[in-house]
C-alpha positions, 0 to 999 in steps of 0.5 A: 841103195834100199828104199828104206835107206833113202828114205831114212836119209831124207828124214834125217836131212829134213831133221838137220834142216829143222834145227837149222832153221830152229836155231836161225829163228830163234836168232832172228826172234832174241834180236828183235826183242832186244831191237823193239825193248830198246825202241819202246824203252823196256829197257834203257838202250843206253846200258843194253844197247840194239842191234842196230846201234851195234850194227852202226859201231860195227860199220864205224869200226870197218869205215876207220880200218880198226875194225881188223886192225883189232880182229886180226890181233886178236885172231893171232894171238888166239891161234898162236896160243891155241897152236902151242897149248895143243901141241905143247900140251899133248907132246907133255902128256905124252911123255908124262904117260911113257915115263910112269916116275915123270907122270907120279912126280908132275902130278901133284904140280899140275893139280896145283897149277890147274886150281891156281887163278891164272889172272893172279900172275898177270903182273908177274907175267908181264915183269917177266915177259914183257908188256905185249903180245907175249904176254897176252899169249902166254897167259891165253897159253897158261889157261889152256896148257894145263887142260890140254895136259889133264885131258889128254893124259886122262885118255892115253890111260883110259885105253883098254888095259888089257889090250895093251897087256896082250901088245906087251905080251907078244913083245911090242915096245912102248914106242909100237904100243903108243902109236900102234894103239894108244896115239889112234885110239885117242884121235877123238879124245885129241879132236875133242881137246881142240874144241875145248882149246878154242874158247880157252884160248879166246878167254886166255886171249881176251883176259891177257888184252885186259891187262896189257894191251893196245889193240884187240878186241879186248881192249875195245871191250875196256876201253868202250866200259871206260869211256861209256861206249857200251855200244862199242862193247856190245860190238865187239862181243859180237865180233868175238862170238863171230870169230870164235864160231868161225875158229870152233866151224874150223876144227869141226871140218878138221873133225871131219876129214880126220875122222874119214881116215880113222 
């Protein structure tokens, strides 16, 4: 390795370990404004709350066990619902790319399902699967299907026409085109949909906890704007961020050891 190698190496460690830092600084600096504007009454800590009244609801929500009572069924249903919009969704891209008269037929219909308020079928989802878990899931499934479907039929169709032309050409079928060409080509584009997919499944998630249900974070949320808790709802924002991060880092190391064998 050239000196000038390693030097460019330590610049760009240096760089990453300043945005780092950045970042945390500008972390810590938001959260002792909000801590000092609620100490000296800028701004009635009732209604925005502290960092350290957050921290007391957290440590009470740990101390009585709900604290993971209420992130794990969160969490559970997130990943659940995150699992079957990326596989479902992708495997239906896929078949709406191999099937041109399948692909004409079903886009308008999934024009329309994408623009339709998902929060408008939430009593129609409930009639029809039920009030639980089901239905939390399937309306955080509803929200995020229907991207996952757009997004990656866009990238199956976005690969270089005249690639596939020349595999046509020397007579690969569709099946050897697909995963020869379209399948590896669209790696990112895929990896780039679990992204996504993250925070639609929190919204979905969160959104269903709304209408039906009895733990999770979604219904600390309500149930603390219900009763005036407002530090109770600030904690569980706090959590949610805290999962989703988590949930979001994951994918990235996913990214990572993917993108070593492609």
């Amino acid at each position: 390795m050239s000196e000038e190698h390693k030097l460019y190496l330590k610049k760009t460690r240096i760089r990453k370990l300043v945005i780092r830092l950045t970042q945390f600084g500008i972390l810590i600096l938001l959260l002792g404004l909000w801590e000092l504007s609620a100490a000296l009454e800028w701004a009635d800590p009732f209604i925005t709350s502290s960092p350290s009244r957050v921290a007391k609801s957290i440590a009470s929500l740990y101390s009585s066990g709900e604290l993971f009572t209420h992130s794990f069924a969160s969490l559970w249903e997130t990943v659940v619902s995150f699992l079957l919009a990326t596989f479902v969704g992708t495997a239906i891209a896929v078949a709406l790319w191999w099937n041109d008269f399948l692909r004409k037929v079903a886009e308008p219909y999934v024009v329309v399902l994408n623009s339709l308020p998902k929060i408008a079928l939430g009593p129609l989802i409930i009639i029809w699967v039920g009030a639980g878990k089901a239905a939390i899931i399937t309306m955080a499934l509803m929200i995020s299907l229907i991207i996952t479907i757009i997004s990656a039929l866009q990238g199956f169709n976005s690969v270089d026409a005249e690639k596939t032309d020349l595999l046509r050409s020397m007579g690969a079928t569709k099946r050897q085109i697909f995963f020869k060409l379209v399948l590896p080509a669209n790696i990112p584009n895929i990896l780039a949909i679990l992204k996504i997919n993250v925070g639609l499944s929190w919204v979905g998630t969160i959104m269903g906890e709304y209408l039906v249900s009895r733990e999770g974070l979604g219904y600390l949320l309500v149930y603390g704007g219900q009763v005036f808790r407002l530090d109770l709802v600030m904690a569980s924002t706090v959590i949610l961020s805290v999962l989703a991060t988590v949930m979001y880092l994951a994918v990235q190391l996913l990214e990572k050891i993917v993108s070593k064998y492609f």
